[in-house]
C-alpha positions as CSV (number, residue, x, y, z in Angstrom):
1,X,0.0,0.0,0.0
2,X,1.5,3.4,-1.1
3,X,0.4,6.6,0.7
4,X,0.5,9.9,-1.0
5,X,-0.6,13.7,0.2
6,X,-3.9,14.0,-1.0
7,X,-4.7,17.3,0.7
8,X,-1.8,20.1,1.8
9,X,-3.1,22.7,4.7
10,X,-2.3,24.3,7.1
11,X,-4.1,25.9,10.5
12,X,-2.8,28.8,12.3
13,X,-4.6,30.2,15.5
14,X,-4.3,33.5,17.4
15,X,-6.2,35.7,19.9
16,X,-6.1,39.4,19.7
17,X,-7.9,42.3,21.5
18,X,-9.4,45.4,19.6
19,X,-12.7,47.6,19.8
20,X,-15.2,48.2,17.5
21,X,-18.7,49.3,16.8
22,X,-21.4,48.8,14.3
23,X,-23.8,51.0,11.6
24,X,-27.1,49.7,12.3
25,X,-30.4,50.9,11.7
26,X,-31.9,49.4,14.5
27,X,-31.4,50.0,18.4
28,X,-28.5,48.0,20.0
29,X,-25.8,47.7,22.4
30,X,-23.4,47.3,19.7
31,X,-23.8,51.0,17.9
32,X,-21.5,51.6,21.1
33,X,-18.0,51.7,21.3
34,X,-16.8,48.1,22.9
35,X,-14.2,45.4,22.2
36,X,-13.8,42.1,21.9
37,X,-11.0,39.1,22.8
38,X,-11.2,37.6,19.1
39,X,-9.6,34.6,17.9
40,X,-8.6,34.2,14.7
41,X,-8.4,30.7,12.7
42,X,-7.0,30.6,9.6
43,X,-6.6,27.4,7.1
44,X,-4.5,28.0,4.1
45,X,-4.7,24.7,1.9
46,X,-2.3,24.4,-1.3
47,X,0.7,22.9,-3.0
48,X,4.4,23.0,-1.2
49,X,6.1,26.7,-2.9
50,X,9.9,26.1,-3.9
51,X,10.4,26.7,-0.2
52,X,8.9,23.9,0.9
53,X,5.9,26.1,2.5
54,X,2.1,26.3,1.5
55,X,2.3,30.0,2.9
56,X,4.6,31.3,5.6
57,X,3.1,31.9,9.2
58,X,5.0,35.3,9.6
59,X,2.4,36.8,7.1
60,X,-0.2,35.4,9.6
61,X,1.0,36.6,12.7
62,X,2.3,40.1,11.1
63,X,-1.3,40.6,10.2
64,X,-2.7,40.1,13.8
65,X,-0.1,42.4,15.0
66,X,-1.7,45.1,13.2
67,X,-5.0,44.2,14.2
68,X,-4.2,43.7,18.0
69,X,-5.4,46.6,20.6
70,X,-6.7,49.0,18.0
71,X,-9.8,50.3,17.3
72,X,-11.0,48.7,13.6
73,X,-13.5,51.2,11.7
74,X,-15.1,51.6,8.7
75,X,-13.4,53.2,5.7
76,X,-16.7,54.8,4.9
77,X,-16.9,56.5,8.3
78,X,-13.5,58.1,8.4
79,X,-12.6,61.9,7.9
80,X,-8.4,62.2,7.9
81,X,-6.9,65.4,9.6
82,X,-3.7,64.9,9.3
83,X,-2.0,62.6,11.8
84,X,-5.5,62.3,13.3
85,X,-8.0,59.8,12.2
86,X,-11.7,61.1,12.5
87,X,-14.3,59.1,12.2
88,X,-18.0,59.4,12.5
89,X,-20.4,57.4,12.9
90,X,-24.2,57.0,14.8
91,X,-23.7,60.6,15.3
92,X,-20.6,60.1,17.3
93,X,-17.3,61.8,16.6
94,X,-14.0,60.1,17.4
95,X,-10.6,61.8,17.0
96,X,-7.4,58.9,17.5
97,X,-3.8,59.3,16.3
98,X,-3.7,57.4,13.3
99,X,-1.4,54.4,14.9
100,X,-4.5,53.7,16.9
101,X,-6.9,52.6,14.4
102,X,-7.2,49.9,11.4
103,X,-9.5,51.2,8.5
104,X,-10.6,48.6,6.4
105,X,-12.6,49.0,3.0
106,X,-15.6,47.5,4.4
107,X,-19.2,48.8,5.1
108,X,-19.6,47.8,8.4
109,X,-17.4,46.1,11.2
110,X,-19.4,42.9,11.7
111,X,-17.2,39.5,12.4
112,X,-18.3,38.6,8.8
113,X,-16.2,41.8,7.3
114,X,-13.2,41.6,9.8
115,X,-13.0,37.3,8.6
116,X,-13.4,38.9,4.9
117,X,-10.8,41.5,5.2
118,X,-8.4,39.2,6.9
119,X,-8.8,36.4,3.9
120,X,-8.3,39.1,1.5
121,X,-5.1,40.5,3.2
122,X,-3.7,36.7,3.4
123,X,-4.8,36.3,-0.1
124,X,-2.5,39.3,-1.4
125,X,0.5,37.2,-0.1
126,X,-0.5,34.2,-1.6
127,X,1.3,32.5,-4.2
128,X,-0.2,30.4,-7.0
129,X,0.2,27.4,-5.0
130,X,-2.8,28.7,-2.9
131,X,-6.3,26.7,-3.7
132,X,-7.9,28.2,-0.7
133,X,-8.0,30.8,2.0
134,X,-10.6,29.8,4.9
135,X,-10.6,32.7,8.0
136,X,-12.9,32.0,11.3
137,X,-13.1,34.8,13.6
138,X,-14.5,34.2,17.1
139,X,-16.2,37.1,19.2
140,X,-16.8,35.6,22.0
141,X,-16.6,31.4,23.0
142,X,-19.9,31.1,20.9
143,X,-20.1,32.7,18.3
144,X,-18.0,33.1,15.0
145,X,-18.2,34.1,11.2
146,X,-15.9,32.2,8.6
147,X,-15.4,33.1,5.4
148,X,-13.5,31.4,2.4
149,X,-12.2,32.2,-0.7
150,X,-11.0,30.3,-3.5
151,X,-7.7,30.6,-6.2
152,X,-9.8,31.2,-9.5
153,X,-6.5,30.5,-11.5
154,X,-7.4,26.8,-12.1
């Protein structure tokens, strides 16, 4: 009986802190300013690159770096001032430095866009060994959004 790898992937974990809020157009707790412990999970599956590597965990951990103890807005909400980051939203006005907050080119911050985002940003990084790009991010022990995109190069 011969084996062979059928299936290459790889899983890579991580907690992070950061705040957030969302653009609703209904009453809740969540149109105020709050944070979250998230956990990432992220499954990269693919063929080995000339390195030897379906895509390198530094990427992975660089990312959450950026991510970790800021406050993640809306691109659509921010007004830049300079050095200062303004953003408003549900008539609220925040002014941070900008090395304080993470604008990403989504509508809303929901756990579906932050997993989106992320899966994009790896997805930049990947090579064409890359079939697939799955992100899960936790907001609490019970709840999580995944997302997962797919190479179309094939």
């Amino acid at each position: 009986m011969t084996f062979r790898p059928v299936v290459r992937r790889i899983s890579w974990s991580k907690d992070f802190d950061s705040s957030h809020l969302l653009s609703l157009p209904y009453e809740s707790k969540c149109l105020r300013l709050h944070g979250h412990t998230y956990r990432i999970d992220v499954e990269v599956e693919g063929e080995l690159n000339e390195y030897g590597m379906i895509f390198d965990f530094n990427h992975l951990s660089n990312l959450v770096k950026l991510l970790d103890h800021r406050f993640i807005v809306s691109e659509e909400w921010v007004r830049r001032s300079g050095e200062i980051v303004v953003v408003e939203v549900n008539g609220k006005r925040f002014e941070l430095p900008e090395e304080e907050v993470v604008v990403i080119d989504k509508p809303n911050v929901t756990a579906e866009y932050i997993a989106e985002w992320v899966a994009e940003r790896i997805a930049e990084k990947a090579g064409e060994n890359v079939s697939s790009i799955t992100v899960r991010v936790w907001e609490d022990p019970r709840s999580y959004a995944e997302v997962r995109l797919e190479n179309g190069a094939d």
